[in-house]
MARBAVO-180976 format. One record per residue: z, y, x of N, C-alpha, C, O, CB in turn. Coordinates in steps of 0.001 Angstrom, whole numbers, padded with zeros to 6 digits, always signed. Glycine has a CB too. Layout:
# MARBAVO-180976
ZYXZYXZYXZYXZYX/...
This chain:
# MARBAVO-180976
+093000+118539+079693+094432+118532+079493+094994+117187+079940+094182+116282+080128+094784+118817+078018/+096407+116933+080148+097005+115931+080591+097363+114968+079699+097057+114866+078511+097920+116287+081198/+097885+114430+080227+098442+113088+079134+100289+113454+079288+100867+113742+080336+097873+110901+079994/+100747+113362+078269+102403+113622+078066+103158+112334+077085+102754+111890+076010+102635+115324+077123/+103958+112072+077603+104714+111074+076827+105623+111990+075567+106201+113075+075629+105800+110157+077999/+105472+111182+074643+106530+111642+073191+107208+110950+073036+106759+109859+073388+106139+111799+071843/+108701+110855+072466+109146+110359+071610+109250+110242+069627+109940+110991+068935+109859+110602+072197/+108764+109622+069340+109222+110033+067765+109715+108586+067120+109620+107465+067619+107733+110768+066714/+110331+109029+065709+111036+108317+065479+110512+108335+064029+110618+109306+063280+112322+108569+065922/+109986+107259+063740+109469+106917+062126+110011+105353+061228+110118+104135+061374+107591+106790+062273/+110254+106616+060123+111433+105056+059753+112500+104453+059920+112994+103781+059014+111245+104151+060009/+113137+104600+061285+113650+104782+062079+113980+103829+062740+114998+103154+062891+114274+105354+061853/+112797+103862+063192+111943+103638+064621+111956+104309+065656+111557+105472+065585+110756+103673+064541/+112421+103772+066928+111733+104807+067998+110661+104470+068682+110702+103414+069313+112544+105183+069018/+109471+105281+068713+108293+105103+069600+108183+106004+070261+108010+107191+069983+107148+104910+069117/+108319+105275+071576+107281+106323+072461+105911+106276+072658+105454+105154+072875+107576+106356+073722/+105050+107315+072636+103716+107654+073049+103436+108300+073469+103927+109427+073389+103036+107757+072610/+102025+107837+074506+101376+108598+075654+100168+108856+075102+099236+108070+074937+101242+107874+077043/+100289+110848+074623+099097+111045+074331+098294+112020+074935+098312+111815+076149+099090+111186+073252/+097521+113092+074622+096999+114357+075138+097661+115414+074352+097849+115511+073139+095448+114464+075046/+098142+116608+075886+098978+117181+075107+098555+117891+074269+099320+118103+073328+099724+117723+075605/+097487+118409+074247+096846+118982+073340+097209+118820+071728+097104+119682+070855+095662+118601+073636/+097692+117378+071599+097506+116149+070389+098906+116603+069998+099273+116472+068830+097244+114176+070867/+099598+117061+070800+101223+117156+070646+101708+117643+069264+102610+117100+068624+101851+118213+071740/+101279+118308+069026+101888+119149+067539+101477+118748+066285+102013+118941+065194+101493+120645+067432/+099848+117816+066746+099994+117197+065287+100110+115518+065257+099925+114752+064311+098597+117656+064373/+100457+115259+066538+101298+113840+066151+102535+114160+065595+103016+113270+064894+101638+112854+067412/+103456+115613+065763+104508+115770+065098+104379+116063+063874+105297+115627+063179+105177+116500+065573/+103602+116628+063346+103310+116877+061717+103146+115585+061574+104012+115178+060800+101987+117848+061112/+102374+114625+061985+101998+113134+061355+103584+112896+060920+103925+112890+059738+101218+111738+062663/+104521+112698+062036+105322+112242+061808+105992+112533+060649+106399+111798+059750+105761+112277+062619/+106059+114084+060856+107230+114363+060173+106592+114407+058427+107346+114644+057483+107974+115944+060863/+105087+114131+058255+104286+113899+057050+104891+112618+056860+105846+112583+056083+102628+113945+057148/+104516+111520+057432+105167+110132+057154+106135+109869+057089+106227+108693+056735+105023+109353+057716/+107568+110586+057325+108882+110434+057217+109211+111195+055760+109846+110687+054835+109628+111032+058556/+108822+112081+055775+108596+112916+054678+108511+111931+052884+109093+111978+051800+107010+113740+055196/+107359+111105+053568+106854+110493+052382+107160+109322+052509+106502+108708+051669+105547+110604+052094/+108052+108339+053318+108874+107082+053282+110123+107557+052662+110725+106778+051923+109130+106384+054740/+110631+108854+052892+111903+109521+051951+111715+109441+050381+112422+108736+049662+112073+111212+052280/+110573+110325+049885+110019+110207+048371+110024+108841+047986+110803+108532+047085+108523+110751+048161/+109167+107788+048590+109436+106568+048351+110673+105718+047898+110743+104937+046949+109123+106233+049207/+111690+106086+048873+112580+105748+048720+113806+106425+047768+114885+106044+047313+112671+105573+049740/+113327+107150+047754+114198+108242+046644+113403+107808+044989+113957+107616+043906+113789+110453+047194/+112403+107776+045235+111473+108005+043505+111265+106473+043220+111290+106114+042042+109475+109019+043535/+111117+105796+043943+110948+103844+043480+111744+103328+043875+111536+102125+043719+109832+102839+043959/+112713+103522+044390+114410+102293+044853+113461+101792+045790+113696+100608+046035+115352+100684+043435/+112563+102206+046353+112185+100609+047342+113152+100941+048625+113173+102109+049015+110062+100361+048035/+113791+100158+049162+114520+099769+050271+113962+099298+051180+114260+099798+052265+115334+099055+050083/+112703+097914+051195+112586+097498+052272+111528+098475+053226+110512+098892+052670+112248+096136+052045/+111733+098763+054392+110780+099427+055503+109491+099000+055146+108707+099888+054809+111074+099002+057062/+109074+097772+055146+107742+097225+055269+107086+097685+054013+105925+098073+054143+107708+095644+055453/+107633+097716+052771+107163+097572+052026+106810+099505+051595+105950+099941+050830+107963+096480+051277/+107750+100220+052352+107456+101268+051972+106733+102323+053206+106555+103541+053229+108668+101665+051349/+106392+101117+054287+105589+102152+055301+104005+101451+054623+103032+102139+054934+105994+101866+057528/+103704+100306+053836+102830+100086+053226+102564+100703+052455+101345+100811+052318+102796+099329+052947/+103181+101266+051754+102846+102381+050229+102513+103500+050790+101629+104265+050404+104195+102814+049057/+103510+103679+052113+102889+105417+052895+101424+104876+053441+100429+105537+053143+104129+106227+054724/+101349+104219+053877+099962+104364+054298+098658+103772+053557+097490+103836+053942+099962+103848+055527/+099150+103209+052446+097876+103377+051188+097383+104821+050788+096313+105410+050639+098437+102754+049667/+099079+105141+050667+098596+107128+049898+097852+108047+050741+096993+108883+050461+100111+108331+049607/+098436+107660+051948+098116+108639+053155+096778+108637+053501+096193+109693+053741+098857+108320+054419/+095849+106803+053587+094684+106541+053677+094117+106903+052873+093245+107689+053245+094432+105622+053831/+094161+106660+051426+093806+107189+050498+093442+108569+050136+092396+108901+049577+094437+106865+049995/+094454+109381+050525+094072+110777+050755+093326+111048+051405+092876+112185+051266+094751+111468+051080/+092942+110454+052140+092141+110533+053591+090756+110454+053150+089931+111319+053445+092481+109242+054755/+090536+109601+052564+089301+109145+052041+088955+109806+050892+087768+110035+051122+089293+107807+051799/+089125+110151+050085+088869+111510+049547+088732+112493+050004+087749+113133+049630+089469+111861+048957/+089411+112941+050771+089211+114223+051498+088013+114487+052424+087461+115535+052761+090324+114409+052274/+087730+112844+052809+086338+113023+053900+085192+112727+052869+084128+113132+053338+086248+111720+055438/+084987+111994+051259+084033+112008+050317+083917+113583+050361+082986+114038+051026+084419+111253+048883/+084808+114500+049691+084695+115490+049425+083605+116659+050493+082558+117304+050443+086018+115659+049248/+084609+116371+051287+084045+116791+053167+082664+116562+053237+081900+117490+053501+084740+115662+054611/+082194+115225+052991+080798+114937+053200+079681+115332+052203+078529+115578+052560+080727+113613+053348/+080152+115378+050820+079633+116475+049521+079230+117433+049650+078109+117680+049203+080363+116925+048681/+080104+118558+050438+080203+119730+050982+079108+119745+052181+078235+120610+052259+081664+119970+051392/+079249+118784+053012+078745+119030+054236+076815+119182+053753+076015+120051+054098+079325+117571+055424/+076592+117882+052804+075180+117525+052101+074459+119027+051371+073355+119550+051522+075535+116204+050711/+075762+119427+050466+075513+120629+049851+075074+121656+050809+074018+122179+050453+076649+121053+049143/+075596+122149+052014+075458+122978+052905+074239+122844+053569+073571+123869+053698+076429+122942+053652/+073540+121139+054296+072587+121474+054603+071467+121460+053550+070403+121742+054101+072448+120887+055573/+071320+121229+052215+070736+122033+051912+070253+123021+051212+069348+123095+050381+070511+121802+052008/+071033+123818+051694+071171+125539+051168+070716+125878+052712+069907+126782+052918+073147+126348+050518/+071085+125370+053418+070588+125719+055009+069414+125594+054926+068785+126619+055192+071039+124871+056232/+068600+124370+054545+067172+123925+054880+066414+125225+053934+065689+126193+054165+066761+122034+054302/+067082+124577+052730+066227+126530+052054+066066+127627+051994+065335+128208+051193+066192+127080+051340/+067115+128373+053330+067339+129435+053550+066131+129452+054970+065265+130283+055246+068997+129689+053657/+066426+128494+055487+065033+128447+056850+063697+128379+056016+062817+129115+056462+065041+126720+058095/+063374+127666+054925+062179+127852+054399+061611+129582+053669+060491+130092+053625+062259+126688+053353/+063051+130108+053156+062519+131281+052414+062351+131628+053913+061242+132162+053941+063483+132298+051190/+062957+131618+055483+062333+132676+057047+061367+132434+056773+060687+133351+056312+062554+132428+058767/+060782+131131+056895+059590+131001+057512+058620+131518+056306+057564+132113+056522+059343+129461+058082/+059008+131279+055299+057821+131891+054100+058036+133699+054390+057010+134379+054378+058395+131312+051935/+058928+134156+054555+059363+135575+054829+058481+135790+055949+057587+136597+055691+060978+135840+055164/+058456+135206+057376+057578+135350+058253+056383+135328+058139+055587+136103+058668+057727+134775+058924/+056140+134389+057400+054193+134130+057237+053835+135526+056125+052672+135819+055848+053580+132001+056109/+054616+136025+055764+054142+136983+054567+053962+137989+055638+052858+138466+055900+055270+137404+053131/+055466+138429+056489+055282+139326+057300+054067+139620+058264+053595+140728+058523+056201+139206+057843/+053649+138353+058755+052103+137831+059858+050933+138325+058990+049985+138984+059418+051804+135734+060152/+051105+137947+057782+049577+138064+056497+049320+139855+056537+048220+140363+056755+050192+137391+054168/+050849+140786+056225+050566+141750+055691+050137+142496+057030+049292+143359+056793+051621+142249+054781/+050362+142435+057887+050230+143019+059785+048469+142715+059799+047685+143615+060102+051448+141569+061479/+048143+141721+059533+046752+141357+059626+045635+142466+059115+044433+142203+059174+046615+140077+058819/
């Protein structure tokens, strides 16, 4: 895929970026996630200044993040192994199958 220039506007900010278009739709959710949640900020704590509240968005946001990939990686551990023991009951399933043929 190509590379496409965006505009977005966070904070209100304008940036442009050159990304893959592919990327297109969820650099717009990013955005419109992070605008989203500099609004709450600013609505639920009086904070006013930009800096201080694109800092709070991106503690929560990281934060979420990082949980979500602990969790992710829990899951992932759990899975292989239920995987590894499901290849051990084949291969014990196989060797029974080889024994009783004999």
């Amino acid at each position: 895929m190509s590379d496409v220039s965006v505009k977005v506007e966070i904070a209100g900010g304008l940036y442009t970026l050159k990304i893959k278009s592919e990327d297109e739709s969820n650099v717009k959710q990013a955005v419109e996630l992070i605008n989203q949640k500099i609004s709450e900020f600013e609505r639920n704590y009086g904070v006013k200044d930009k800096k201080d509240v694109m800092a709070m968005v991106a503690l929560q946001l990281v934060s979420q993040l990082a949980k979500e990939k602990s969790q992710a990686e829990k899951e992932l551990s759990t899975l292989k192994l239920v995987l590894e023991d499901v290849e051990q009951m084949l291969v014990q399933h196989k060797d029974n199958i080889q024994k009783t043929e004999e």
